[in-house]
C-alpha positions, 0 to 999 in steps of 0.5 A: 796557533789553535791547538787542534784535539783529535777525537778519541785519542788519549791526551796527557801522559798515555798517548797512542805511542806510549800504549803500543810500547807497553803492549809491545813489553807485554807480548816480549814478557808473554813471549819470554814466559813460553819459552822459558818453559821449552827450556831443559833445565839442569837437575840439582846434582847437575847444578852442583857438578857443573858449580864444583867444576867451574870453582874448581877448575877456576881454582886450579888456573888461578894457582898456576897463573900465580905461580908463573906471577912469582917465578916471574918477578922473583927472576926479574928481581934476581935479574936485576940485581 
């Protein structure tokens, strides 16, 4: 079978195909950069709230979680006994 060469096309590794996804990746990048500047982003003090809060709060359900794991299986070994 001849194998044909197309004029003006690449060949090897860079084809046509690999060159439309890289500029495609190039524009979503470009894209995501402009919108990355619309965003409203939280102050330092904000940044520091919101983390106290989540560690916080986190805290305070991992305690109650746990308590209620050792009244639990305190019961349950009374229970069995």
């Amino acid at each position: 079978m001849k194998r044909t060469i197309i004029p003006n096309r690449p060949q090897g590794r860079f084809n046509f195909a690999n060159h439309i996804c890289m500029s495609h990746f190039i524009n979503y990048l470009k894209d995501t950069i402009a919108e990355l500047k619309h965003v409203s982003w939280p102050t330092n003090k904000q940044s520091l709230v919101y983390t106290a809060l989540v560690v916080g709060l986190s805290t305070v359900i991992a305690l109650y979680v746990g308590l209620f794991d050792f009244l639990f299986s305190k019961g349950l070994d009374w229970f069995i006994k």
